[in-house]
C-alpha positions in Angstrom: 0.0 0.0 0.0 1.3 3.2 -0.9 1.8 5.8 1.9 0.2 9.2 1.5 2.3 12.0 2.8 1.2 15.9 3.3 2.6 18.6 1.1 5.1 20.1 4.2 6.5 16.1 4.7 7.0 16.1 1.0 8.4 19.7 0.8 10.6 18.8 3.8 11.8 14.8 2.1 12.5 17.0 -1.3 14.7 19.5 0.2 16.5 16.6 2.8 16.9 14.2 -0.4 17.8 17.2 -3.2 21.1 18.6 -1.1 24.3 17.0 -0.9 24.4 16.7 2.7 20.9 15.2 3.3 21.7 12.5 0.0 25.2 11.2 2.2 22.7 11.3 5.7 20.2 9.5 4.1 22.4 7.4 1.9 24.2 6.7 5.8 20.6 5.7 7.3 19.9 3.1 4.4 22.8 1.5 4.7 22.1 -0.1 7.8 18.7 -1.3 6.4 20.7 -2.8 3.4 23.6 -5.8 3.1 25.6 -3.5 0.6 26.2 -0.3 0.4 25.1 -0.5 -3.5 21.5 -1.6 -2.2 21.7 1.2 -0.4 22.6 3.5 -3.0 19.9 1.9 -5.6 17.4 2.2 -3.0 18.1 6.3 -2.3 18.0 6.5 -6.2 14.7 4.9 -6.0 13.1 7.1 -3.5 14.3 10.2 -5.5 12.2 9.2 -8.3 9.6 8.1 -5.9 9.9 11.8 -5.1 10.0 13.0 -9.0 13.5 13.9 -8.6 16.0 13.1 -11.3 18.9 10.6 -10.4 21.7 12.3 -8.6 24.4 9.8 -9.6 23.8 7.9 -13.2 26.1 5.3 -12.1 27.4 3.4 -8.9 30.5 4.1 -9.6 30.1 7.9 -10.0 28.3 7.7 -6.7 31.3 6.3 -5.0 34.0 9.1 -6.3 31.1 12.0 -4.9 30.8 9.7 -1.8 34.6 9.8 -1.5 34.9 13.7 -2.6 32.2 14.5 0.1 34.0 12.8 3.1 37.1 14.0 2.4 35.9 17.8 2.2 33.8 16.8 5.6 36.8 15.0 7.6 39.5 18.1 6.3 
């Protein structure tokens, strides 16, 4: 059954989900719900379009060097 959600929890999911920091958190808070961190990945990409947000990252492996980029400019 699809969940019904009102227009400020959409609003607020959109704007968590759109920005680099939010995709990493919630990238972060799927992984422990997944076995891999690509299911975790597929499965934010997923919710995006869920959304009717494009895909952030075409391709795992573009994810991964953005994944990489982002901690490094966090843990400087």
């Amino acid at each position: 059954m699809e969940k019904l959600i009102s227009k400020h929890e959409y609003a607020q999911q959109v704007r968590q989900i759109n920005s680099t920091s939010g995709y990493f958190h919630r990238f972060y808070e799927l992984s422990g719900e997944c076995r891999t961190h690509q299911e975790a990945w597929i499965k934010l990409e997923e919710e995006r379009e869920d959304l009717g947000l494009e895909e952030k990252y075409s391709s795992y492996d573009s994810f991964r060097k953005a994944k990489s980029n982002y901690m490094e400019m966090k843990f400087v």
